[in-house]
C-alpha positions in Angstrom: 15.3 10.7 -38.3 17.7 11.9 -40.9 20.6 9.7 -39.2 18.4 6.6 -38.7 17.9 7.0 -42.3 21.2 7.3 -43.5 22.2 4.3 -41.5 19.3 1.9 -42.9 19.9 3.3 -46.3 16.1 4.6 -46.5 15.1 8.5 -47.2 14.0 10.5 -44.1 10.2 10.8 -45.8 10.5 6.7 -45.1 11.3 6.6 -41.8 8.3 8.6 -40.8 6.4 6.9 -43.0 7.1 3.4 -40.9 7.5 5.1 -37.3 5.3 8.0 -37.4 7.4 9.9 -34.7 10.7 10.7 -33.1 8.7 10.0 -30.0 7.8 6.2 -31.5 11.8 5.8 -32.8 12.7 6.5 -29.7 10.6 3.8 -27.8 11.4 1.2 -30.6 15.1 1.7 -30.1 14.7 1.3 -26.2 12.7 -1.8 -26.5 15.7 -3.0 -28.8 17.9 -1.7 -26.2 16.6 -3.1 -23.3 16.0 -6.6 -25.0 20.0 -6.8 -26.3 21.0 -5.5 -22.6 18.7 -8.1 -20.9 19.5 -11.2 -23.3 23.3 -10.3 -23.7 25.7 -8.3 -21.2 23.5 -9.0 -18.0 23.2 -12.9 -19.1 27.1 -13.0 -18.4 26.5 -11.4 -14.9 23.8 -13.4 -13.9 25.7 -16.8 -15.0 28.4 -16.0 -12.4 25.8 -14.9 -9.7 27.4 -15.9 -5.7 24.8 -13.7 -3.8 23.2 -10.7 -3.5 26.1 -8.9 -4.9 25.2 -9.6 -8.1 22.1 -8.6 -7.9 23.1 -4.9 -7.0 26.0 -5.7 -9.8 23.4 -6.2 -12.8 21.6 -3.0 -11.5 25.0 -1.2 -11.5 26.2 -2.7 -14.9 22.1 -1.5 -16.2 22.7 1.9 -15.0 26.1 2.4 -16.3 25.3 1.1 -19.9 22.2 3.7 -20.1 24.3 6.8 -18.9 26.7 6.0 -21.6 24.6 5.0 -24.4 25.1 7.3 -27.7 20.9 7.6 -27.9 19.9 8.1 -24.5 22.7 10.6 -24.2 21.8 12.8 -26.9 17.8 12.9 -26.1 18.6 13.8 -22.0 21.2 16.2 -23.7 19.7 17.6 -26.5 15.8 17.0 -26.6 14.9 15.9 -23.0 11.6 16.9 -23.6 11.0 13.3 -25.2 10.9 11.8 -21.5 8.2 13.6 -20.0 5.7 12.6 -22.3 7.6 8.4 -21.9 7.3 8.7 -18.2 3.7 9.7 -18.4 2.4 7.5 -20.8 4.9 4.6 -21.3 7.1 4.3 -18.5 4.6 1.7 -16.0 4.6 -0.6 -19.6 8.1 -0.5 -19.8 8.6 -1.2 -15.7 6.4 -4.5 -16.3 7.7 -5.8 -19.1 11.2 -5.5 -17.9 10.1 -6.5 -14.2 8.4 -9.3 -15.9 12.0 -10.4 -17.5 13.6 -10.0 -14.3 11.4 -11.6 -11.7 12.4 -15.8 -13.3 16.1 -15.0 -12.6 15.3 -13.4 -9.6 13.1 -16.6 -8.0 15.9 -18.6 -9.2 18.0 -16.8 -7.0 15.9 -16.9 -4.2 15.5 -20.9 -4.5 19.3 -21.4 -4.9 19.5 -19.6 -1.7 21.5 -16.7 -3.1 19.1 -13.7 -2.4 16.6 -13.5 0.4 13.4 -15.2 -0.1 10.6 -12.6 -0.6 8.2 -11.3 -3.5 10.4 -11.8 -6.4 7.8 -9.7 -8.6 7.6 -6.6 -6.1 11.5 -6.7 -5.9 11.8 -7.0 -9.5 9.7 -3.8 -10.2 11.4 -1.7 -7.3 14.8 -2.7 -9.4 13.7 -1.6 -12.6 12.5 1.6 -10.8 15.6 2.7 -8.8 17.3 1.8 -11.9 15.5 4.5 -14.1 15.9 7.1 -11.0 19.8 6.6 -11.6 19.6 6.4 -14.9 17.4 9.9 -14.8 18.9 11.6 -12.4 22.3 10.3 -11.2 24.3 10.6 -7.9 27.2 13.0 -8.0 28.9 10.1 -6.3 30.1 6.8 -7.4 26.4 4.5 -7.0 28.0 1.1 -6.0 28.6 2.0 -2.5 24.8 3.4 -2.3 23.3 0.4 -3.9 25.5 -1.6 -1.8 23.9 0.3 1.4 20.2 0.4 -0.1 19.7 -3.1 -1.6 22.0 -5.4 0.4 20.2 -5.4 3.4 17.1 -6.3 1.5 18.7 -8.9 -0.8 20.9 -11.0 2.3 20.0 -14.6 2.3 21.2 -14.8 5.5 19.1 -11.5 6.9 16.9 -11.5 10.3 13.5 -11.5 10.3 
């Protein structure tokens, strides 16, 4: 609190006053977060989108931004007991809103014939969660080639079946 402070300019007695909790800066920035990653970096993905690769790309890129992000570092690092009581209470809020950002782009997809045809909603929230499993609780292992083997036989256009 004393950082986010000292970066808006606004004593530490202030900040608690307006967010009440570490636990409620926390979700604020990752709804921040997860708005900025969703509207900007994954935007420029999704624009060049030629199948299913992109797809597994965007959940990649997601991944990769949230392991490396200055926050979410510190709280698994320093005070990971912040996410137990987020996974509990907050996380199914969080899976819907985001699946619920993701499933438009996803039916697109599936009408321009570029990922298979099948409950864009349902696929949606299975992203978002095998997104925060990596982002939790990451491979040793490189996750492209896993994602590739995992998702791409669910995603082909061109699948049997």
């Amino acid at each position: 609190m004393t950082d986010i402070g000292r970066e808006l300019g606004v004593s530490r007695s202030g900040i608690y006053r307006q967010l009440g909790s570490i636990e409620r800066a926390v979700r604020l920035l990752l709804a921040r977060e997860v708005h900025e990653l969703v509207t900007g970096r994954l935007l420029t993905v999704i624009d060049s989108a030629t199948g299913p690769e992109t797809v597994i790309a965007v959940v990649e890129e997601v991944v990769r931004y949230a392991r490396r992000h200055p926050v979410l570092v510190k709280v698994l690092a320093d005070e990971p007991e912040i996410i137990g009581p987020f996974l509990v209470t907050d996380l199914p809020d969080a899976t819907a809103q985001v699946a619920a950002m993701v499933q438009p782009v996803l039916e697109m997809a599936m009408k321009a014939g570029l990922v298979a045809r099948q409950d864009a909603g349902a696929l949606a929230g299975w992203l978002v969660r095998l997104a925060v499993v990596l982002i939790l609780d990451p491979p040793r292992q490189a996750i492209r080639p896993l994602l590739d083997q995992l998702l791409l036989p669910a995603l082909d256009p061109n699948r049997g079946g």
